[in-house]
C-alpha positions as CSV (number, residue, x, y, z in Angstrom):
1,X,41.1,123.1,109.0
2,X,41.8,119.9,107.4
3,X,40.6,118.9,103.8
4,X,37.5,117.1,104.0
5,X,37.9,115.4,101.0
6,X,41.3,114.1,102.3
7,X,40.9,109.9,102.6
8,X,41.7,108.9,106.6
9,X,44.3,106.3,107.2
10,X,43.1,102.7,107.3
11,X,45.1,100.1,109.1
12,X,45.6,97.4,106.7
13,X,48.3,95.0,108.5
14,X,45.7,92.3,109.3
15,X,42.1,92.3,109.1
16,X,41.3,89.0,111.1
17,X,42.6,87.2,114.3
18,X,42.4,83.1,114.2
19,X,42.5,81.7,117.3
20,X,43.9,77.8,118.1
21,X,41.5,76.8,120.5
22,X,44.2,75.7,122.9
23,X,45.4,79.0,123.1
24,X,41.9,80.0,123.8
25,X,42.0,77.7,127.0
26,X,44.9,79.0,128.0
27,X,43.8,82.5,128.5
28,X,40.5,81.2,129.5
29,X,41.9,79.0,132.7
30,X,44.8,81.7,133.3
31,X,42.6,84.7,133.6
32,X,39.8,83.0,136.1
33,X,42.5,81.9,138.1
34,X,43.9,85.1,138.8
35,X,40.1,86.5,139.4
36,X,39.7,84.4,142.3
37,X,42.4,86.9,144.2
38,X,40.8,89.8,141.9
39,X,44.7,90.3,140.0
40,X,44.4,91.1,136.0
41,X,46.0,88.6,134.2
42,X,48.4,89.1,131.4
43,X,50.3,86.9,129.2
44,X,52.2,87.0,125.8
45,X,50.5,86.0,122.8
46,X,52.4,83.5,120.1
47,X,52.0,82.5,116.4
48,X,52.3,84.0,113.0
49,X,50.9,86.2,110.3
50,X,49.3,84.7,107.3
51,X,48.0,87.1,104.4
52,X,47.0,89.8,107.1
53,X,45.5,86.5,109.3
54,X,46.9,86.5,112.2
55,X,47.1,82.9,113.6
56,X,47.5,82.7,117.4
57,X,48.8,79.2,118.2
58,X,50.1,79.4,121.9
59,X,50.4,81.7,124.6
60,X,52.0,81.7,127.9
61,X,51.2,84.2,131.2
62,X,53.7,87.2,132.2
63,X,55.4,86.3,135.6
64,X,53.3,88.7,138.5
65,X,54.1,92.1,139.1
66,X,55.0,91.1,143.0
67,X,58.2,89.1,142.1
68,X,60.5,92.1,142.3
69,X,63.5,89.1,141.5
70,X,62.0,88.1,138.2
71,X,63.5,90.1,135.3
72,X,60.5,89.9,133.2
73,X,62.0,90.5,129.8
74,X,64.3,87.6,130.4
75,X,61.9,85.2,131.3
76,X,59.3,86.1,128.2
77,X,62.8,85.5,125.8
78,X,64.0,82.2,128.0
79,X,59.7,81.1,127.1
80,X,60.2,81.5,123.6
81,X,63.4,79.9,122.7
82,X,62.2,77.0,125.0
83,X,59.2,76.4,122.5
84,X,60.9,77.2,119.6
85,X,63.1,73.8,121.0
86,X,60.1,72.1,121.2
87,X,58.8,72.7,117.1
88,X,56.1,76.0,118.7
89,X,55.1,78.9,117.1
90,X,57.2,81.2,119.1
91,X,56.9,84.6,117.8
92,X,55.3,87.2,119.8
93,X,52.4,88.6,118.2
94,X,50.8,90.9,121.0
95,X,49.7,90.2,124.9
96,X,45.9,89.1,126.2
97,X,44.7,90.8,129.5
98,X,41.9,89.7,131.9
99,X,39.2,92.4,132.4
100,X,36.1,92.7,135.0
101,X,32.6,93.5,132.9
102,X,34.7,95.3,130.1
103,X,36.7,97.3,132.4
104,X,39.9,97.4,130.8
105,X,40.2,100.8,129.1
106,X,43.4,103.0,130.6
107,X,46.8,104.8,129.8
108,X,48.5,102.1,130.7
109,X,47.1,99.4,128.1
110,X,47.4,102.6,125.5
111,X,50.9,102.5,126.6
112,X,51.5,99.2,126.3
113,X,49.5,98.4,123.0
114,X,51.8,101.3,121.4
115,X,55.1,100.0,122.4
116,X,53.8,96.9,121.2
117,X,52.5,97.9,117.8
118,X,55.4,100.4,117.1
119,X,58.2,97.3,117.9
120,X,56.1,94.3,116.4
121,X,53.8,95.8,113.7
122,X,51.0,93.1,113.6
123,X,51.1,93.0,117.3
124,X,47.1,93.1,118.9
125,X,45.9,93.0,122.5
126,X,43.3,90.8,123.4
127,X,41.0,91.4,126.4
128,X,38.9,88.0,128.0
129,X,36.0,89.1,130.5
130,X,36.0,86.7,133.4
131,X,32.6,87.6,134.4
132,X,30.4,87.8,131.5
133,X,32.5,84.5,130.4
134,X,31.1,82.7,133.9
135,X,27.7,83.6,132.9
136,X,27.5,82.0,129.3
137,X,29.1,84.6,127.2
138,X,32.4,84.3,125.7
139,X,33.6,87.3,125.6
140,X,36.7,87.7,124.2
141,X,37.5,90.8,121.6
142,X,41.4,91.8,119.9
143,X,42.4,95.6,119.4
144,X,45.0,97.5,118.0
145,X,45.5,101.3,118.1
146,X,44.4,103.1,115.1
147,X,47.1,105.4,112.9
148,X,45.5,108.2,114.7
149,X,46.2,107.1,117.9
150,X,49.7,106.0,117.5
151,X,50.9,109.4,115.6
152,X,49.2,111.0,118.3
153,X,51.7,109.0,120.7
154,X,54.4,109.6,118.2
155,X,53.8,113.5,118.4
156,X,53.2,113.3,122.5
157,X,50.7,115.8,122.3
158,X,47.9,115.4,123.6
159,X,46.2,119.0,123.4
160,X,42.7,120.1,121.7
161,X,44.4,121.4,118.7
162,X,46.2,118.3,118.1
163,X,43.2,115.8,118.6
164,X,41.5,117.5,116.4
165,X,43.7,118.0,114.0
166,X,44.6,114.6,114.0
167,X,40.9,113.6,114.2
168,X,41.0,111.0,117.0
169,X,38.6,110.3,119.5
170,X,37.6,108.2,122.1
171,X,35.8,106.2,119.1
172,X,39.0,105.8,117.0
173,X,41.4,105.2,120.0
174,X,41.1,101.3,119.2
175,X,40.0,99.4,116.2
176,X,38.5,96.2,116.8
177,X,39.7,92.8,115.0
178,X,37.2,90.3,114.4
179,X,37.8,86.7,116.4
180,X,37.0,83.5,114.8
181,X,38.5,80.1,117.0
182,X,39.5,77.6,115.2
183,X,40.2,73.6,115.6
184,X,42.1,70.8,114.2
185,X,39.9,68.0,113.3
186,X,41.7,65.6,115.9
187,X,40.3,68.1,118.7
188,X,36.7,68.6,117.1
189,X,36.2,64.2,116.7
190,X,37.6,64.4,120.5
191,X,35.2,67.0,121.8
192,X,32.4,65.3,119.6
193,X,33.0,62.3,121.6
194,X,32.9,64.0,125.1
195,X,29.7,65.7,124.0
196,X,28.3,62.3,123.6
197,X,29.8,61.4,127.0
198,X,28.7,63.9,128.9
199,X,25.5,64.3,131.1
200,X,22.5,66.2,130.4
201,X,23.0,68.0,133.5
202,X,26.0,69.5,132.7
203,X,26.4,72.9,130.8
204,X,23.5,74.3,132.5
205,X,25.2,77.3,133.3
206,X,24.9,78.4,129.7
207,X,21.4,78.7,130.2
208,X,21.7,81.1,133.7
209,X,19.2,83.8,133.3
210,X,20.6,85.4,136.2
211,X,22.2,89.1,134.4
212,X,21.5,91.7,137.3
213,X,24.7,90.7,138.8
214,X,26.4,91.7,135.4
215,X,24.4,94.7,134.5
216,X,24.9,96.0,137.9
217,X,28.3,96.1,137.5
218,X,28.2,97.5,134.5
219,X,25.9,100.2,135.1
220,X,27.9,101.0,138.5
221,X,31.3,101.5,136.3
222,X,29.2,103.4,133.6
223,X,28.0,105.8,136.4
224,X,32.0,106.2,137.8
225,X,32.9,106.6,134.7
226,X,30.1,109.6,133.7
227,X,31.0,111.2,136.9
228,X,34.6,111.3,136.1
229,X,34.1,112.6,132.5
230,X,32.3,115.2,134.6
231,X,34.7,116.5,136.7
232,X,37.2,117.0,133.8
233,X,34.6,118.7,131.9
234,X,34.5,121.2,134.6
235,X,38.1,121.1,134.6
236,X,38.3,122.2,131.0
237,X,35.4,124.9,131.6
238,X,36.9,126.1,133.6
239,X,40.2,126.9,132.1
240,X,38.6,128.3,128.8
241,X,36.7,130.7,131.1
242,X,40.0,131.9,132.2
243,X,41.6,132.1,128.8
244,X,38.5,134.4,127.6
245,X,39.2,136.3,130.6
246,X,42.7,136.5,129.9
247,X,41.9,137.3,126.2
248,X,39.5,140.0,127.3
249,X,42.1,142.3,129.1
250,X,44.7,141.5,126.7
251,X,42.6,143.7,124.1
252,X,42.1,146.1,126.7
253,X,45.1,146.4,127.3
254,X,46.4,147.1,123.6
255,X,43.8,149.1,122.8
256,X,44.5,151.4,126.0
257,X,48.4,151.4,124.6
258,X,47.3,152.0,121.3
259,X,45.7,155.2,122.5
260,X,48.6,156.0,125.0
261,X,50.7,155.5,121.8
262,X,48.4,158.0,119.6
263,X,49.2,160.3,122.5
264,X,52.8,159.7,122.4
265,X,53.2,160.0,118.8
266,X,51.2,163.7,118.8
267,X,54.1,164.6,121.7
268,X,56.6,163.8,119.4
269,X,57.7,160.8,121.7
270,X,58.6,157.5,120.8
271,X,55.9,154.9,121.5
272,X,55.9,151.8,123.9
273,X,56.4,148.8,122.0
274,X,53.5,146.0,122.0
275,X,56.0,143.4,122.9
276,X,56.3,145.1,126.7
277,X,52.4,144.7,126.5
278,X,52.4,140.8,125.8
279,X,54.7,139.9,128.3
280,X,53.1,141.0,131.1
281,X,49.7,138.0,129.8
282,X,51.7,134.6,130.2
283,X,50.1,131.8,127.8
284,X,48.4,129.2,129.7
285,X,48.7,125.4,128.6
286,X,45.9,123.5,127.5
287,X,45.0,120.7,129.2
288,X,45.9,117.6,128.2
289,X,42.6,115.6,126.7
290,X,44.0,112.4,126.7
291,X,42.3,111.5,129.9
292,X,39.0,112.3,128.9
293,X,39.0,110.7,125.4
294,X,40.2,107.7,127.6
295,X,37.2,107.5,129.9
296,X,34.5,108.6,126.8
297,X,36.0,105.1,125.4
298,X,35.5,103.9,128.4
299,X,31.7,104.9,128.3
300,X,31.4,104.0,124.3
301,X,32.6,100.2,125.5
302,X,30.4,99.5,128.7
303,X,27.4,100.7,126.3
304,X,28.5,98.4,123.7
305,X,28.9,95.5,126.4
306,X,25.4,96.8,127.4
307,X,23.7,96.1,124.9
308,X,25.0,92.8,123.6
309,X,24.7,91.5,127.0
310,X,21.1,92.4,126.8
311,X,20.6,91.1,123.5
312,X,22.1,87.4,124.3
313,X,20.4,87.3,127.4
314,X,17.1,88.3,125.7
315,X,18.3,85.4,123.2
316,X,18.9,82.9,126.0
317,X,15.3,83.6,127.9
318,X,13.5,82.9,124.5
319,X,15.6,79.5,124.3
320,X,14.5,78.6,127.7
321,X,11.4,79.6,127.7
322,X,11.2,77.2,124.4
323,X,13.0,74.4,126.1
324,X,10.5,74.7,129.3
325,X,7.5,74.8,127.2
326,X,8.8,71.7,125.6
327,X,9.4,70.0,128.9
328,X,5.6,70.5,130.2
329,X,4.5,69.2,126.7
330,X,6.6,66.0,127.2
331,X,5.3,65.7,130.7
332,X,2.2,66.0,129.9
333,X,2.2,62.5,127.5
């Protein structure tokens, strides 16, 4: 067992994630695109690190997964010298992905955030929710993978003993960065101006009070995902049910040889090694537990979206309801 009184590793390359909010709008207009046909969107991430603040000042998206003639690596480099042409932040600093009511937990994005984070250190994933955003709610979040999780990757071993002896869990599989977006004062004069321009009638969606939609979704991938924890629970029952079994008549077995031994020794005969015992009880692997610390993150995340979502809606009804109340009063005069 580990020392308790052993300090865990803390990831101290950056502790905060500035956005440009033209980089913002990028992802924003690039992910609900790609909703329409229901495709994840994906896209590299571009700017710079500044006294562990990383400033994200462009982006641009990955060509799709369908273009079989597009060499993908290529194209991301050819991106990247063009803007550095142009005077643009071009180094990468991570990828964004599109996600669908916080779905976006999986082996693949663990994959992908640890090649990232092993070859470019400061490197984060950001994850923009298409649907939560349509109803009001920004919803836009950075992670990286904790130490734990990338020595566990590092070691590829993903069995009991080594999750726990590397203490990670599905609740230290990412670390979240904290988001703040950020404008030049050119942009914020512009958009002050447009405020001014605009109708009353417009922005109304930010008042929608309409959240079954999302928190049907939600609670539809919550119960897939419960279900799926499930099964691999059984799956793991079952298999330490046969390695107590196994264990059972492996002292059985020794301690009938130990006696055949006893009886073998009073003979004056030479006694049967335990080694010929052993080899007839074959070790059986663990199973890996990767897949279930996976979808437990999975659960931990659509209960955190839960609950926020909940909250801001709760928020946004006591606005209206303000607003409304306001309304009859001025009608009333």
């Amino acid at each position: 067992m580990a020392n308790s009184s052993k300090k865990e590793e803390v990831d101290n390359t950056i502790n905060h994630v500035q956005f440009d909010g033209l980089a913002v709008m990028k992802i924003i207009k690039h992910c609900h695109e790609e909703s329409t046909t229901m495709n994840v969107a994906q896209g590299a991430l571009l700017g710079l690190v500044v006294d562990k603040c990383l400033e994200i000042t462009n982006c641009f998206p990955f060509p799709k997964s369908d273009d079989e003639t597009m060499d993908e690596e290529m194209y991301q480099l050819t991106m990247m010298r063009r803007l550095r042409r142009v005077n643009v932040d071009h180094f990468h600093v991570g990828w964004y992905q599109s996600s669908h009511v916080g779905d976006f937990l999986s082996m693949a994005l663990l994959e992908s955030q640890y090649h990232y984070q092993t070859s470019i250190e400061e490197s984060v994933v950001v994850i923009y929710d298409t649907q939560k955003s349509a109803r009001g709610f920004l919803c836009l979040k950075a992670y990286r993978l904790s130490p734990q999780a990338i020595q566990m990757y590092k070691d590829d071993d993903f069995t009991p003993e080594a999750l726990r002896k590397l203490k990670v869990g599905y609740e230290k599989l990412f670390v979240e960065i904290p988001i703040t977006i950020k404008n030049s004062l050119l942009t914020n004069i512009m958009m002050s101006e447009l405020c001014e321009l605009s109708r009353e009638e417009q922005g109304h969606n930010f008042l929608d009070l309409a959240t079954a939609t999302v928190l049907e979704n939600h609670m539809r991938g919550l119960i897939e995902r419960v279900d799926e924890l499930y099964q691999d629970a059984v799956r793991y029952n079952k298999y330490q049910q046969v390695v107590f079994k196994q264990e059972t008549e492996k002292h059985r077995t020794l301690a009938k040889q130990a006696a055949e031994n006893a009886a073998r020794l009073a003979k004056d005969e030479s006694p049967i090694p335990e080694e010929e015992v052993l080899k007839q009880f074959r070790s059986i692997p663990a199973p890996a537990r990767l897949t279930a610390t996976i979808t437990s993150g999975q659960i931990n995340t659509y209960s955190q979206h839960m609950s926020q979502y909940c909250s801001q809606a709760l928020a946004k009804l006591l606005v209206s309801q303000a607003l409304q109340h306001a309304k009859e009063v001025k009608q009333n005069k």
